[in-house]
N, C-alpha and C positions, 0 to 999 in steps of 0.2 A: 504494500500500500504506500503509495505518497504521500508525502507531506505538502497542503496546500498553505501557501502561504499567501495571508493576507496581506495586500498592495493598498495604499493608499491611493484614489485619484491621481492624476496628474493635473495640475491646475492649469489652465489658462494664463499665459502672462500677457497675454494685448485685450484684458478688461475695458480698462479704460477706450479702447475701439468698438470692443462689443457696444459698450454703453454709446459711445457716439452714434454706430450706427440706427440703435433703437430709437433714438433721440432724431436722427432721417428722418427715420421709417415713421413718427408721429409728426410731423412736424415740416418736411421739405417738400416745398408745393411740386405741383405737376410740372410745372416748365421752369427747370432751374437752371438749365446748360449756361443761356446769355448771361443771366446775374453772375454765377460762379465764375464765367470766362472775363467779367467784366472785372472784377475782384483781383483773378490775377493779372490783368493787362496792367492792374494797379499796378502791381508790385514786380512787373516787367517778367511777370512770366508766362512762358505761350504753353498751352494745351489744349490738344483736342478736344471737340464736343465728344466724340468717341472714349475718350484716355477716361475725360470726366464722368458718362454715363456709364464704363466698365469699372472707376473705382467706385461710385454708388451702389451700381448691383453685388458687387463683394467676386466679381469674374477676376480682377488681381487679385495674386494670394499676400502681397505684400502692400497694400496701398499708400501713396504720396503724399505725404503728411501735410504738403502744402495745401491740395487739390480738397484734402478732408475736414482741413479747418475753415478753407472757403466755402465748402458744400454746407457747415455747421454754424456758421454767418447767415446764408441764404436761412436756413430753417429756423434759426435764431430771428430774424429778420420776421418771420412770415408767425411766429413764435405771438410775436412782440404784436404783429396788427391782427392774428383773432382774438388776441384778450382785448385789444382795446375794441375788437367789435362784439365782445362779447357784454362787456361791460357798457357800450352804445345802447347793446337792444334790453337793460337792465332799465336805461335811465325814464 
């Protein structure tokens, strides 16, 4: 007979990405490409509408940390006007 030995989990170390993505997934409207691409043209970076809707859908396995904090502006962004329309249809 075997000895089974109990393994603990292996944890997750890019949480902090899981959570950003969920934070997308509630929150980053239907037509984000232009905003996102406008965001980095700020900061003089070029990328695809492609590059940006393959890091969204999670198709990189390793995603550009640039392109992730600007996709999380836009949904921050869009965050920030249903409260304030939420709190319109309150008044």
């Amino acid at each position: 007979m075997t000895n089974i030995i109990n393994q603990k989990p292996i944890k997750k170390m890019q949480s902090h990405i899981d959570k950003a993505y969920e934070f997308l997934d509630q929150f980053l409207p239907y037509e984000y490409v232009v905003e996102v691409e406008l965001i980095l043209q700020k900061k003089k970076i070029k990328v695809s509408g492609g590059t940006i809707r393959n890091i969204r859908t999670k198709r990189v396995p390793n995603p550009r940390i640039d392109v992730l904090n600007a996709l999380l502006l836009v949904a921050k962004k869009n965050q920030k006007q249903l409260l304030e329309l939420e709190s319109n249809l309150k008044k």
